[in-house]
N, C-alpha and C positions, 0 to 999 in steps of 0.2 A: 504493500500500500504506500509506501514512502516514494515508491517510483510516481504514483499516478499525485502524490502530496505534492514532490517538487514541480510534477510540469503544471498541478494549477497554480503554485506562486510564481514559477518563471513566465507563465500565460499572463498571470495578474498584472506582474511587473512592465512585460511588454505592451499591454494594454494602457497601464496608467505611461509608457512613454509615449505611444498615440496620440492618448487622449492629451497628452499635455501639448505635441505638438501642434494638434490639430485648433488648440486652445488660440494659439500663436498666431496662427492663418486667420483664426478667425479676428484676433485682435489686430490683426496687420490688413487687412482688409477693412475692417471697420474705419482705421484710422484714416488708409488711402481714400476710403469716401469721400473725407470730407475736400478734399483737396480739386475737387476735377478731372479726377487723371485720365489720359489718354489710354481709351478703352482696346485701343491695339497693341499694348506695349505688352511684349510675353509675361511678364511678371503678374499684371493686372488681371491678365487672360487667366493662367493658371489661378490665380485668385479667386478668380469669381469661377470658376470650371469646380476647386474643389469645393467650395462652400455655398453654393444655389442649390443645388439638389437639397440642402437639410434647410437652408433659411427660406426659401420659396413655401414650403409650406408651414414654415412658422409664419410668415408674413401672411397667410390667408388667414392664421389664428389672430395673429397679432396686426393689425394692421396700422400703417403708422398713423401718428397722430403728432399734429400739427408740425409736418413734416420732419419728425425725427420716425426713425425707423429702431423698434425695439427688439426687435429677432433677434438680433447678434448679442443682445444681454440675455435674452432669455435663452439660445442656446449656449452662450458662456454659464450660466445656472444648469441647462442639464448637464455638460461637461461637466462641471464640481460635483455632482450628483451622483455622478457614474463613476467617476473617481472615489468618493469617499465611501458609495454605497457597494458597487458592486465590483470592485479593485478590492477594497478592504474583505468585503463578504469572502470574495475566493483566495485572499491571502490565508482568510482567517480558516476555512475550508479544506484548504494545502496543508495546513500546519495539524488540525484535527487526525488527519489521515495521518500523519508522522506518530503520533499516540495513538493510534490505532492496532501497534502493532502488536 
């Protein structure tokens, strides 16, 4: 059981480094918003390529309001969410199975 322990903490781990970078993207795109940037510049592209598919349909939930756009703090909330709920659940998970044996 310590086999199947360690790969869900090394899962866990990889996960909360995802999620942290993907935290990043998100904050790094938010910030480029405000600025006007040139929607052709590869940077901007991949930008907005990885993070429309999850804020597009926040933004049908959320929708902005007197033109600020709140999807990207609410998906920075689920990011911490995931992070602390279900990174920590399978850490704690991994470690259960190590006493298991």
């Amino acid at each position: 059981m310590f086999v199947l322990g360690n790969f869900l903490i090394a899962l866990a781990n990889v996960l909360n480094i995802a999620l942290t970078v993907y935290l990043w993207v998100v904050i790094i795109r938010a910030l480029i918003s405000w600025v006007n940037p040139d929607p052709y510049n590869p940077i901007v592209t991949f930008l907005r390529r990885a993070t429309d598919p999850v804020l597009e349909p926040l933004q049908r939930i959320i929708p902005p309001a007197g033109g600020m756009d709140f999807s990207p703090i609410a998906l920075i909330l689920i990011i911490y969410f995931l992070q602390f709920f279900l990174v920590t659940t399978l850490i704690e998970f991994g470690r259960s199975l190590h006493g298991a044996m």
